[in-house]
KEPABA-863101 format. One record per residue (C-alpha): residue in one letter; x, y, z. Coordinates in nm, 4 decimals, always signed. Layout:
  r        px        py        pz
  A         X         Y         Z
...
END
This chain:
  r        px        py        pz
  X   -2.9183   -3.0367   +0.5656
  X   -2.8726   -3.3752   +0.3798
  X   -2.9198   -3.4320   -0.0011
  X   -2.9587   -3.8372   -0.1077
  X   -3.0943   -4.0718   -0.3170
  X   -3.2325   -4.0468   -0.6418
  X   -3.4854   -3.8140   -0.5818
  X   -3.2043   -3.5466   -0.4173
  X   -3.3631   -3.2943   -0.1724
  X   -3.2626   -3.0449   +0.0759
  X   -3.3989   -3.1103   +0.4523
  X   -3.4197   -2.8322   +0.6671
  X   -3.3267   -2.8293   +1.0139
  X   -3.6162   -2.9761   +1.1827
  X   -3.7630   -2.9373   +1.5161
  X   -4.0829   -2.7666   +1.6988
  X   -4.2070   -2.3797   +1.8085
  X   -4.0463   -2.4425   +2.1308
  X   -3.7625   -2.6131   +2.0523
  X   -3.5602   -2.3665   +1.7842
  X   -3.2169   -2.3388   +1.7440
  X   -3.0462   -2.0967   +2.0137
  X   -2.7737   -1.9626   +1.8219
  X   -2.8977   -1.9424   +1.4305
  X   -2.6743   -1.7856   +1.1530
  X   -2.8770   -1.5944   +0.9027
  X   -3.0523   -1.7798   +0.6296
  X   -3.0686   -2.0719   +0.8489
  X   -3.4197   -2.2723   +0.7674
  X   -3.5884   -2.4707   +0.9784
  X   -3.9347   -2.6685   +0.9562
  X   -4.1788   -2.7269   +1.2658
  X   -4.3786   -3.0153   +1.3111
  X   -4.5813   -2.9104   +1.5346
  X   -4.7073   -2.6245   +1.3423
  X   -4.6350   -2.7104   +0.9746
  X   -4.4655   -2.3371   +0.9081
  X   -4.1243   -2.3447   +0.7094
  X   -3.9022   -2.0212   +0.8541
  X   -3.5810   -1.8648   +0.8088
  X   -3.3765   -1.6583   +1.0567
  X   -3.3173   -1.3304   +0.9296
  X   -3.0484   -1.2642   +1.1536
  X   -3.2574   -1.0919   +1.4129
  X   -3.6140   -1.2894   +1.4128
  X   -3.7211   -1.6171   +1.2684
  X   -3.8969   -1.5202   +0.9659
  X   -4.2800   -1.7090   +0.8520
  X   -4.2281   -1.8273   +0.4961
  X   -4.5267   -2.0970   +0.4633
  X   -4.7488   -2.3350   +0.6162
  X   -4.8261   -2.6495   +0.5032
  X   -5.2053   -2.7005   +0.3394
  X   -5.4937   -2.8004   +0.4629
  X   -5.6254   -3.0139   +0.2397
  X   -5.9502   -3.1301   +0.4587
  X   -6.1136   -2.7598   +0.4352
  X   -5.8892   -2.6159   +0.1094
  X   -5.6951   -2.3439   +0.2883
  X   -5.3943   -2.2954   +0.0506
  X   -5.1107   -2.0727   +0.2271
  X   -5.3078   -1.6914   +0.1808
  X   -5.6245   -1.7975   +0.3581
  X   -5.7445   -1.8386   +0.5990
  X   -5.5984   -1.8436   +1.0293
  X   -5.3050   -1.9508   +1.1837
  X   -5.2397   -2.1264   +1.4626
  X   -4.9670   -1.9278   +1.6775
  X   -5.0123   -2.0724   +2.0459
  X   -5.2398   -2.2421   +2.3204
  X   -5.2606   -2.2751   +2.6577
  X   -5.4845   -2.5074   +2.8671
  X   -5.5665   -2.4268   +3.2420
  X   -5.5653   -2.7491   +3.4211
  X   -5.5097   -2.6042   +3.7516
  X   -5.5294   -2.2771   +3.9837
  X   -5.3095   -2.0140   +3.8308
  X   -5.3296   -1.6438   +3.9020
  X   -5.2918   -1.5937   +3.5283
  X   -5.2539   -1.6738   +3.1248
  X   -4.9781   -1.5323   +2.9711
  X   -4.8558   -1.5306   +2.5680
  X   -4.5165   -1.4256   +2.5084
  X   -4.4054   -1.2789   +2.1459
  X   -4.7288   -1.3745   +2.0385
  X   -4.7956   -1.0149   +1.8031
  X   -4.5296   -0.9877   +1.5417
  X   -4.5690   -0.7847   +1.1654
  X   -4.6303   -1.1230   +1.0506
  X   -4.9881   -1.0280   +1.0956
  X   -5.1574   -0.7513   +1.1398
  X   -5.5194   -0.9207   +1.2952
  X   -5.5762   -1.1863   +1.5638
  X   -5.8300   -1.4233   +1.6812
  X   -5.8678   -1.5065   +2.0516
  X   -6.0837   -1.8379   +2.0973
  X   -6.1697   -1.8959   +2.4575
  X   -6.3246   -2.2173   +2.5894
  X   -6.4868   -2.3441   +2.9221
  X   -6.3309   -2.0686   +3.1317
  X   -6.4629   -2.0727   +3.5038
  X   -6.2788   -1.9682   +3.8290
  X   -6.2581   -2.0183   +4.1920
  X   -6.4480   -1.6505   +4.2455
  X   -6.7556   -1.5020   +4.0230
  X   -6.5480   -1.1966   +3.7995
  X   -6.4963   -1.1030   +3.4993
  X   -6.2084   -1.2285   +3.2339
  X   -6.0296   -0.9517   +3.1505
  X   -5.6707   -0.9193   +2.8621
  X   -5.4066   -0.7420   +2.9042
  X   -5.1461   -0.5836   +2.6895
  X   -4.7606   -0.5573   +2.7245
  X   -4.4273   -0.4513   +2.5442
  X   -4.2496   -0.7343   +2.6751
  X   -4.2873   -1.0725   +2.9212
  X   -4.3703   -0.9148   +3.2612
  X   -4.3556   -0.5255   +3.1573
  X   -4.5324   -0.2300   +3.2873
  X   -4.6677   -0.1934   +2.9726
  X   -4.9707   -0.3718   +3.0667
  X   -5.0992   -0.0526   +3.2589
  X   -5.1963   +0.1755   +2.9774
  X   -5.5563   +0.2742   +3.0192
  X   -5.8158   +0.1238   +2.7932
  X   -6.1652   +0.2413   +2.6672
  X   -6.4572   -0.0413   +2.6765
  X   -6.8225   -0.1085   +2.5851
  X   -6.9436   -0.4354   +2.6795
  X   -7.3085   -0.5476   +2.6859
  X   -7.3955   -0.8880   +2.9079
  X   -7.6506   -1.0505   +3.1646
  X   -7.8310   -1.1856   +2.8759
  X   -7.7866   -0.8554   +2.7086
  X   -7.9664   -0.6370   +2.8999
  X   -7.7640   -0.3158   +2.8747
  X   -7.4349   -0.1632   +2.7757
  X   -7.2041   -0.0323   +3.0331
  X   -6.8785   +0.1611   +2.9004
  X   -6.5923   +0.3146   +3.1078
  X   -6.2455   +0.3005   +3.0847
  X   -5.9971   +0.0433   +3.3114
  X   -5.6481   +0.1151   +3.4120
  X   -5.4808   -0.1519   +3.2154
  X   -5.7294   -0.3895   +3.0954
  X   -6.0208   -0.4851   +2.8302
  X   -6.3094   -0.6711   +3.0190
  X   -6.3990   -0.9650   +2.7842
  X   -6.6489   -1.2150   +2.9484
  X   -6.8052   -1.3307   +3.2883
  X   -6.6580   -1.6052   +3.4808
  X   -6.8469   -1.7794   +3.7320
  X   -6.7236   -2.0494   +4.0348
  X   -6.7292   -2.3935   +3.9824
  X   -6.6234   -2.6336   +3.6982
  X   -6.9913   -2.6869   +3.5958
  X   -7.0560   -2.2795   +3.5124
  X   -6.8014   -2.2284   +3.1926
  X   -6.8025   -1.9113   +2.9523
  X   -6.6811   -1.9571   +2.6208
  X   -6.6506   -1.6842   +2.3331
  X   -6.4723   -1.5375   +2.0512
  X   -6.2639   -1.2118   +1.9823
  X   -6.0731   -1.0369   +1.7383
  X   -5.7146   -0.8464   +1.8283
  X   -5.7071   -0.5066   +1.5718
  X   -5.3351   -0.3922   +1.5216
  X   -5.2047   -0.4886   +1.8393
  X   -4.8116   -0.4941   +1.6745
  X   -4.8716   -0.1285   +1.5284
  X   -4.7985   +0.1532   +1.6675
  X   -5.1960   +0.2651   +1.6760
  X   -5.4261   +0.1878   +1.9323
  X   -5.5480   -0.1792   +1.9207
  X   -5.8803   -0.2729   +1.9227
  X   -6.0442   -0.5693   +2.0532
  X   -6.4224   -0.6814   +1.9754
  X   -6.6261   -1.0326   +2.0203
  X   -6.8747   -1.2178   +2.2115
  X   -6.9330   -1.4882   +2.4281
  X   -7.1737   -1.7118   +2.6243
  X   -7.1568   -1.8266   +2.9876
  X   -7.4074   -1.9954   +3.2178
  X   -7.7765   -1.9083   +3.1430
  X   -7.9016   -1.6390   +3.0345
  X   -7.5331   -1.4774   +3.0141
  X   -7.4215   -1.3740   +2.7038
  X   -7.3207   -1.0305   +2.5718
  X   -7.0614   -0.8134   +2.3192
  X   -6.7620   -0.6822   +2.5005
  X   -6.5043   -0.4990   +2.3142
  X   -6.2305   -0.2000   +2.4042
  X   -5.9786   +0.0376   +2.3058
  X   -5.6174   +0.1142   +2.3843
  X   -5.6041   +0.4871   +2.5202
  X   -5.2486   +0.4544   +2.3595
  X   -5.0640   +0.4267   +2.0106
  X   -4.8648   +0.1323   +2.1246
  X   -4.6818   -0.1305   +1.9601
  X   -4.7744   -0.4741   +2.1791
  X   -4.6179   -0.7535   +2.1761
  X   -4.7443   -0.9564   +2.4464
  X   -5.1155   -1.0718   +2.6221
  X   -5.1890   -1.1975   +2.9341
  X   -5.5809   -1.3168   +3.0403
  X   -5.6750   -1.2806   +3.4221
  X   -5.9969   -1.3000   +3.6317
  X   -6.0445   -0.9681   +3.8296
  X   -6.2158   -1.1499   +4.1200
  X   -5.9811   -1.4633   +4.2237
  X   -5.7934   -1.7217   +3.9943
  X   -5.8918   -1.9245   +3.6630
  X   -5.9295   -2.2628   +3.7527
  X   -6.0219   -2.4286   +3.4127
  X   -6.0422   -2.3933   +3.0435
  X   -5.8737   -2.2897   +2.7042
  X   -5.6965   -2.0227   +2.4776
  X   -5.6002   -2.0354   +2.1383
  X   -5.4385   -1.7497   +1.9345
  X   -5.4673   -1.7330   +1.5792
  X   -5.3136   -1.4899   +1.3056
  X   -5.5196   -1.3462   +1.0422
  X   -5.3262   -1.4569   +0.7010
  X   -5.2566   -1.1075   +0.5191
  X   -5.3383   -1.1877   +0.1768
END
């Protein structure tokens, strides 16, 4: 904190989402360049006070979504995984998923868990999803996963799509519902259900044929008011 000048101000401590203090007292505030949010540590969590506007598409600080992580698959990796991503900070999310292909035709499929790594991933899930150029609906239920879209081999077949995350922090059973578009004619809905009130706090996004080999995902909160 430093106060100078004329003009006298307080400066938070400033750094970036990854780079927080480790040991914070309470009512310490911080600001994140990366991310534009001002937060305070509550003593137990670092708490979201504001966000800086966007003055290019007139989002003041109640609208609109915000930006919460990425991650960019520049490699072969088994899978994507988002740590502490659902908080009560927001109560809705949006998944956006870009260029995904892998090194085996499958499917793209998100998982749920209470913590980095936990068995809570395997709590069975309802789903409906409709694809090959929608030309029927197929619904079952998966031990521990929500399909979301086809993946096909080879960097020049991507899929690319959209979902929203329903209560996934709550103790109810989260919901998850969107669409996408791969190569050709594929395209469909694909949503699911948690077959469990469960409070999650963490995602993870696997092919079930193989590895991802390419591609994006960004995670978004839903501002509350």
């Amino acid at each position: 904190m430093s106060v100078s000048g004329i003009s006298s101000g307080l400066r938070p401590g400033v750094c970036t989402s990854t780079t927080r203090p480790s040991n914070p007292y309470t009512g310490f505030l911080i600001y994140e360049t990366d991310t534009g949010y001002l937060r305070v540590w509550d003593g137990s969590a670092w708490d979201y006070l504001s966000q800086k506007q966007d003055d290019t598409v007139g989002l003041g600080p109640t609208q609109g979504l915000v930006y919460l992580a990425s991650s960019t698959i520049s490699g072969t990796t088994a899978y994507v995984e988002f740590a502490n991503v659902f908080s009560s900070t927001f109560t809705n999310y949006r998944v956006e998923i870009a260029n995904i292909h892998a090194d085996t035709q499958g499917s793209l499929m998100v998982y749920f868990g209470t913590s980095l790594g936990s068995t809570g991933y395997y709590s069975s899930m309802y789903y409906d999803r409709s694809d090959g150029g929608l030309t029927g609906v197929v619904r079952g239920q998966n031990n521990g996963f929500i399909y979301l879209m086809l993946t096909d081999n080879g960097a020049g077949n991507k899929s690319s799509g959209a979902y929203d995350i329903l209560n996934p922090q709550a103790s109810t059973r989260t919901v998850v519902t969107g669409n996408y578009h791969g190569r050709a004619s594929y395209a469909g809905w694909n949503g699911g259900t948690n077959a469990s009130d469960t409070s999650w706090v963490t995602c993870r996004f696997a092919n079930d044929s193989g590895n991802l080999t390419g591609g994006s995902i960004r995670i978004y909160g839903y501002r509350n008011s």
